[in-house]
Structure formats: C-alpha cells, structure tokens
C-alpha positions as CSV (number, residue, x, y, z in Angstrom):
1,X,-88.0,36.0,159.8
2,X,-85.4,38.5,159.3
3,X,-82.5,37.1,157.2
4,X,-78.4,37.5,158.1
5,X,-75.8,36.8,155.4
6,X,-72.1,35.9,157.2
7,X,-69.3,35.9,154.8
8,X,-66.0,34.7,155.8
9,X,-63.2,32.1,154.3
10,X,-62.5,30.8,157.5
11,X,-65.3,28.4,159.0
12,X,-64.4,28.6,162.3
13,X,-64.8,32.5,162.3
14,X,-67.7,32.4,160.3
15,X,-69.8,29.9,162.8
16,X,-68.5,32.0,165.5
17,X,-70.1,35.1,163.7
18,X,-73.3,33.2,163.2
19,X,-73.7,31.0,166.4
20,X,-73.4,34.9,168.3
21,X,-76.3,36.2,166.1
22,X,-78.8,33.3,165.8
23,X,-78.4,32.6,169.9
24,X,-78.9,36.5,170.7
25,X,-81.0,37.8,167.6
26,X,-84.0,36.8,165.7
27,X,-82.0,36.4,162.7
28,X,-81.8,33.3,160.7
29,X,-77.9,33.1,159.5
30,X,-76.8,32.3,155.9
31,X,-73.0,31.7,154.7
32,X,-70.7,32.4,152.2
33,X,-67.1,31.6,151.8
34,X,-66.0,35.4,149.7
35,X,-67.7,38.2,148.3
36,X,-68.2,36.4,145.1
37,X,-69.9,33.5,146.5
38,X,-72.4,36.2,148.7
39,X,-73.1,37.8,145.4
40,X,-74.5,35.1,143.4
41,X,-76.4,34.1,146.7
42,X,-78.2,37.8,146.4
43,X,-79.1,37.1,143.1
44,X,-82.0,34.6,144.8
45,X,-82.5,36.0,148.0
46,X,-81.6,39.4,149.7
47,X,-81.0,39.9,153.2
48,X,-81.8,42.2,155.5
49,X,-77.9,42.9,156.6
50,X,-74.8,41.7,155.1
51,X,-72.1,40.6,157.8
52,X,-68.5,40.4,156.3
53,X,-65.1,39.4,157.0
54,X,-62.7,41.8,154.9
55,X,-59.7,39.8,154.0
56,X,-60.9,36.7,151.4
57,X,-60.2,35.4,148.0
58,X,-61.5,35.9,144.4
59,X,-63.8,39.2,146.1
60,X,-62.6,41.0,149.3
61,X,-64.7,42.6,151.8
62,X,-63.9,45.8,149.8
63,X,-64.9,44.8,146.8
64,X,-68.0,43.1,148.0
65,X,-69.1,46.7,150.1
66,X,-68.8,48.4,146.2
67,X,-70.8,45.5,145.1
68,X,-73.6,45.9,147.6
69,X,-73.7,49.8,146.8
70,X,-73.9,49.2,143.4
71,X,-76.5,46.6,143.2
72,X,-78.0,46.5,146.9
73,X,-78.0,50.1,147.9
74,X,-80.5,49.5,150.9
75,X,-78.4,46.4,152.1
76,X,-76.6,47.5,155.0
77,X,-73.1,45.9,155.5
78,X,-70.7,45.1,158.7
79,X,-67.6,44.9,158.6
80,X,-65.6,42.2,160.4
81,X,-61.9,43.9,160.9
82,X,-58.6,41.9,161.9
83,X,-55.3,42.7,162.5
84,X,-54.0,43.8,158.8
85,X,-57.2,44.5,157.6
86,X,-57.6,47.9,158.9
87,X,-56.7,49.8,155.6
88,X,-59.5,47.7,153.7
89,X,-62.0,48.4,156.3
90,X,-60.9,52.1,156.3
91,X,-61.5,52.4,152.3
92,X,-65.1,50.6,153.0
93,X,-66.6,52.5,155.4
94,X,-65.6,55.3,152.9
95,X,-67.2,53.7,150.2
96,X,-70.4,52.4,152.1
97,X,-70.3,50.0,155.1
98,X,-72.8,50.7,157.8
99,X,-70.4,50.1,160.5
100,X,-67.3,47.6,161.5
101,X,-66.6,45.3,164.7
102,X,-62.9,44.1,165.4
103,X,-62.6,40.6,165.7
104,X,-61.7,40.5,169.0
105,X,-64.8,42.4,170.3
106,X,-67.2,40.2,167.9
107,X,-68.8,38.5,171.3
108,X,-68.9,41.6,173.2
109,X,-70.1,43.7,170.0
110,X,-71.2,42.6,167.6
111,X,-74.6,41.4,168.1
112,X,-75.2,45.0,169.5
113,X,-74.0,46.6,166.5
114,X,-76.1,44.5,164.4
115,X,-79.3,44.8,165.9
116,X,-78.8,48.6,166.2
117,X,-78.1,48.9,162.0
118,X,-81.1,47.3,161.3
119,X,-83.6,48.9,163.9
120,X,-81.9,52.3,162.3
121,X,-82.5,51.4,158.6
122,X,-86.0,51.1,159.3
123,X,-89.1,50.9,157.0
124,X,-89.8,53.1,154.1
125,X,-93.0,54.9,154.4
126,X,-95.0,56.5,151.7
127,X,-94.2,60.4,150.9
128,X,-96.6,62.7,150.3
129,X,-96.3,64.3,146.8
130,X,-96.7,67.9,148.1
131,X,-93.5,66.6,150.9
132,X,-91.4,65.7,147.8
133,X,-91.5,69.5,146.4
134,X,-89.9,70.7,149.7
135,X,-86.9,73.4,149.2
136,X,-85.6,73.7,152.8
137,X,-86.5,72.7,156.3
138,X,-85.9,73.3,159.5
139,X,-86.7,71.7,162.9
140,X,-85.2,71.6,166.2
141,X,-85.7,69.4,169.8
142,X,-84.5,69.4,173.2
143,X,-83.4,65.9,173.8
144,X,-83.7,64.5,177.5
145,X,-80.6,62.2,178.3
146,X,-82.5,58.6,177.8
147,X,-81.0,56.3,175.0
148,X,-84.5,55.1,174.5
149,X,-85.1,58.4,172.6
150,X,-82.1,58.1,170.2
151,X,-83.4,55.3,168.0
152,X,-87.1,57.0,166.7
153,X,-85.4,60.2,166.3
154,X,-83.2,59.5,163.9
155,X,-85.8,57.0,162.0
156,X,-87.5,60.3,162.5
157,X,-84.9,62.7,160.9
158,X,-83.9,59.1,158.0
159,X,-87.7,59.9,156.9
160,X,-87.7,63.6,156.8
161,X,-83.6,63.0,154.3
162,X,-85.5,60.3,152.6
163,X,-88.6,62.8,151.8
164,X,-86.3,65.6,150.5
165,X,-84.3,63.1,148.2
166,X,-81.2,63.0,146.9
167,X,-79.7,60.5,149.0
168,X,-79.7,56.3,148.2
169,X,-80.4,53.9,151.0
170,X,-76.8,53.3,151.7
171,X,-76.2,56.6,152.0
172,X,-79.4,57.6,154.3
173,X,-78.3,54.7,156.7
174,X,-74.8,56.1,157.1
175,X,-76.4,59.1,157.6
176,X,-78.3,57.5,160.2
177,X,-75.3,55.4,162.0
178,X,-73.3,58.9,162.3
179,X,-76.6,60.4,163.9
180,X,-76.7,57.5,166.8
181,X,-73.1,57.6,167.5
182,X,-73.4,61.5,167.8
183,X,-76.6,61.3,170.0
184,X,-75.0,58.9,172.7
185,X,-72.1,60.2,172.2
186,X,-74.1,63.4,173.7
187,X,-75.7,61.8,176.3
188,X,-73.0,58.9,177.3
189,X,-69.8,61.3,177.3
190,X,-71.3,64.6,177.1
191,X,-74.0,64.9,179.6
192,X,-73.5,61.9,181.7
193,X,-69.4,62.2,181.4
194,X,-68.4,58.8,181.3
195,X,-65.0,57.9,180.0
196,X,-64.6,55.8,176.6
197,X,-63.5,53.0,179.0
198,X,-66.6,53.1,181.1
199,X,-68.6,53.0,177.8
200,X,-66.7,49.9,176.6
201,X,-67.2,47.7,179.4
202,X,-70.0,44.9,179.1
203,X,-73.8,45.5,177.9
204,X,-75.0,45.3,181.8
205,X,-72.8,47.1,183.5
206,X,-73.0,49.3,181.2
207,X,-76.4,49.8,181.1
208,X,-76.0,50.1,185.1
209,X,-74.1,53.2,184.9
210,X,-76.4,54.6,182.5
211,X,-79.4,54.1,184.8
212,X,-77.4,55.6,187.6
213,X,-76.4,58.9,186.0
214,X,-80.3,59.5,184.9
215,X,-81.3,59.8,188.3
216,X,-78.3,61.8,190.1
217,X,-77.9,65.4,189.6
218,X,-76.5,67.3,187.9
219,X,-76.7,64.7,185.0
220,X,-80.2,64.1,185.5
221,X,-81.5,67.4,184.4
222,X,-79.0,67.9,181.3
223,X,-80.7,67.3,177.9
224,X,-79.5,66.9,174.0
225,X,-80.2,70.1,172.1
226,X,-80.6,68.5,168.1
227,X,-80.9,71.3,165.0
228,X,-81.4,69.5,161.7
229,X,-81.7,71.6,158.3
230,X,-82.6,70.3,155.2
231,X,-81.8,72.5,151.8
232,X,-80.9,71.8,148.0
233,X,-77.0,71.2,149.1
234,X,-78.0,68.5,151.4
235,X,-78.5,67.8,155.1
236,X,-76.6,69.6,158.0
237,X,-77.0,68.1,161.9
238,X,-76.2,70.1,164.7
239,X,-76.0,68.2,168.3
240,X,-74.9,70.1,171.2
241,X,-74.8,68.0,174.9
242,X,-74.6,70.2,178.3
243,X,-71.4,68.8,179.6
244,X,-67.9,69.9,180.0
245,X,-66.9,69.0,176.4
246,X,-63.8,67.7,175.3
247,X,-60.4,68.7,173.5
248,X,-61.4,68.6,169.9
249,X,-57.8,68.6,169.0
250,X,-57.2,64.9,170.4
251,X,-59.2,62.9,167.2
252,X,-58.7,59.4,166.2
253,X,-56.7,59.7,162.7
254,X,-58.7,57.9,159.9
255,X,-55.5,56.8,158.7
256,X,-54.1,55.4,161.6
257,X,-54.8,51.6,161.1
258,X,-54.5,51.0,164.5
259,X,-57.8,53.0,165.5
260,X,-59.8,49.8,164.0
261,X,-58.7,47.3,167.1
262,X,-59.1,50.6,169.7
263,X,-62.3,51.0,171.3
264,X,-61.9,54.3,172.2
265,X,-62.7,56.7,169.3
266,X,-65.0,54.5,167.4
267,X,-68.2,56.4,167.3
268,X,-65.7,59.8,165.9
269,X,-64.1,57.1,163.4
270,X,-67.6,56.3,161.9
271,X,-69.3,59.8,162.2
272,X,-66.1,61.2,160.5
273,X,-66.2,58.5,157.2
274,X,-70.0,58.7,156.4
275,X,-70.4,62.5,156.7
276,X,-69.1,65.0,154.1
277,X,-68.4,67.8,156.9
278,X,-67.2,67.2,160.7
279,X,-66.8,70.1,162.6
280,X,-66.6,71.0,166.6
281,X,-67.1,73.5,168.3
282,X,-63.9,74.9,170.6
283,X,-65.1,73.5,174.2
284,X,-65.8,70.3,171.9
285,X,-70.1,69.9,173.3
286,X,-71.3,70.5,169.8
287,X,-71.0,68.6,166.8
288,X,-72.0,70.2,163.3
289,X,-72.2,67.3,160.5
290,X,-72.9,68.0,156.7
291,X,-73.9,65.7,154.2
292,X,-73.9,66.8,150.5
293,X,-76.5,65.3,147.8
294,X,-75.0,64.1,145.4
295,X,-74.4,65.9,142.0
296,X,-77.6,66.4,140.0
297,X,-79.9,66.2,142.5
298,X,-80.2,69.5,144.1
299,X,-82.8,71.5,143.8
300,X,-85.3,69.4,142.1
C-alpha cells in the first residue's frame, strides 16, 4: 500500500488532512507534529508523498522541503498554505515543493492534487546505455483536447528528461507538475475557453463541462500542439492550444502573498516557480518553458 506522511502541529488540521486522503485515496496516512519529527520518521520508512503544513516549531515547512531535497530528492512534497504562510510557501515551491493547497480548499483539493503528484512521478524505468549518450532531441504531437491524454504524456516526456540526465527527481517532477498545469491549462482555458471560475468549481461539475465542450463544435475539433527539445543546456517545452488566448500582461505576481488563497492563477503560479524560463507568446495561446541542468552536467 502506498504510504502518505501528514505533518502538521495542530491535530485537528492534521486528522482533517488525513481522514480526506485515507477516505478518498488508497493511501495509508502517517503523522508528524514538525519537520523534525517527519525527518527522523524518514530515517525508518520513506513515503511515497510528503504532505505538509508550513508554519510549525523546531523545523518549518521550509526547512523540511530543503530537507526532503537534500536527503529525499524523489519525495515529492505538498504544501499546506494558510493565511500568513504564503511567503514560506512562496520560498518552497522555489526551493522544491511539488505543489501547494490552501487550507481552505483542502476538502475540495487536495485529495486531487495528491493523487495527480504521485500518478506524475511515476516509475523509473531502465535506460538504455546507447539512450544515455544522447546530445539533443527533438519530438513533437498534436494533442486532441481529452485530459485522459495529459497524464502518459508527460510520464512520457519525465522519461525521455530522466534518460538525457541532469536533472534529480525533485526536479524532473516539477518539471512534470509545470507540464500538467500547462497541458490543461491548453485544453481547459485554451481550447475549451472556460473561465478560471468554471475550472474551480467542484470535481463533477467540473468534469460535466468538460465532457460537454468535447463534443460541441468548435471545441471539439481543437487539439494541443506540444514541441519538446532536449539539448546539453537542458529541456525547453513549447505548448500552443487553438483558442483565443489571453492577455499575457495580466499574471499572478509570485510575490503577491495573496495569490496563495486565490484560485485563479494557480496553475501560472506553479508553472512560473519550477521552470527556469516562462515565456508567452503576444495573443497568450502558446507557452515556451525552459529548464536549465544544473551546472556540470551538460554535455556529458
């Protein structure tokens, strides 16, 4: 059985946390009281996910995040944000958090935010030697607009980054959370034009509206154009929808606190802390994302 760790100082937010993910998931919940306490826990057993609160004593959310990079690369971690936490959760995401869920939306999101890190870190397959000596790359697909498509693509594209190298497991599944909120962000806003506020209503009505727009023109025949090169540098992602686009110069403000407890903009607010290099084009239906190896591991 696949294993959850909750940490949070406060008991009643922690069984609230845990009670949403062992009722809705397959996962069997652990808990900690602070970063510290999940730490020594780790020592024994590792999870398969790490879900944290970000404001607690003797080790913070923040410092636990730098602790799970350091020592559990291929850990993902969620962050739990509160009011007056949104600074720390800004820094985290920054430093290796998978993704975040306000407090507020934990019963509406968070199990669906969960399950959707852990189907994208996937499982490691074995590289071919020959796949290893690879320089550059480059491959290209035209996308229809089904969500059911999203999730093996970009375990697809995780295994074709994780072949080239370069890249740890924290940061080949950020690279993989910016790629899912860029690829239904295509299909959801792009091609099938629905408003951030039609996207953040509940799971069924939701998934409703999605159903609906795949079978009426002129969304039904739109499609998700996706470019992914691969070089010594690093990775660069190129997803272009066939909507109307948007205006790129309207973009939630990484340092706006506030953006953490907004639904609106979250998908822009993760793509823009895991990749190196966010860029749009000007009627704002393509997305160009870069991530950069890290130093001493190009061109191996």
């Amino acid at each position: 059985m696949a294993t959850a760790r909750g940490v949070d100082d406060l008991k009643i937010d922690q069984r609230l946390a845990g009670s949403l993910l062992q009722d809705r998931t397959d996962l069997e919940v652990k808990y900690a009281r602070n970063g510290a306490e999940a730490l020594s826990h780790l020592a024994s057993v590792v999870p398969d996910i790490v879900v944290t609160d970000m404001q607690m004593p003797e080790m913070d959310g923040l410092q636990l995040v730098e602790a799970m990079r350091r020592d559990h690369p291929s850990v993902p971690v969620v962050l739990m944000t509160a009011h007056g936490s949104e600074d720390l959760a800004s820094k985290a995401l920054k430093l290796g958090a998978a993704s975040y869920v306000p407090k507020s939306r934990l019963a509406k999101d968070l199990v669906y935010t969960v399950q959707r890190v852990l189907d994208l870190v996937g499982r490691n397959l074995q590289r071919q030697d020959v796949l290893k000596e690879m320089t550059a790359s480059s491959i290209s697909f035209r996308l229809a607009s089904d969500e059911k498509r999203v999730a093996p693509l970009v375990n697809f594209l995780r295994e074709q980054a994780e072949i080239a190298g370069g890249f740890d497991p924290t940061d080949l599944t950020r690279v993989s959370v910016a790629l899912d909120e860029s690829l239904r962000n295509a299909i959801r806003h792009g091609n099938f034009e629905l408003t951030e506020r039609l996207v953040g209503v509940d799971a069924v009505t939701l998934a409703t509206l999605l159903k609906r727009r795949r079978d009426e023109p002129p969304y039904a025949t739109r499609h998700v154009h996706v470019h992914a090169e691969q070089n010594t540098t690093g990775l660069v992602y190129t997803i272009e929808d066939e909507g109307m686009g948007f205006d790129t110069t309207v973009l939630p403000d990484l340092d706006d606190p506030r953006g953490f407890e907004e639904t609106v903009g979250r998908g822009l607010i993760l793509i823009r802390s895991f990749m190196d290099e966010v860029s749009f084009n000007p009627s704002g239906n393509r997305i160009t994302m870069v991530k950069r190896r890290s130093q001493g591991s190009a061109g191996r």
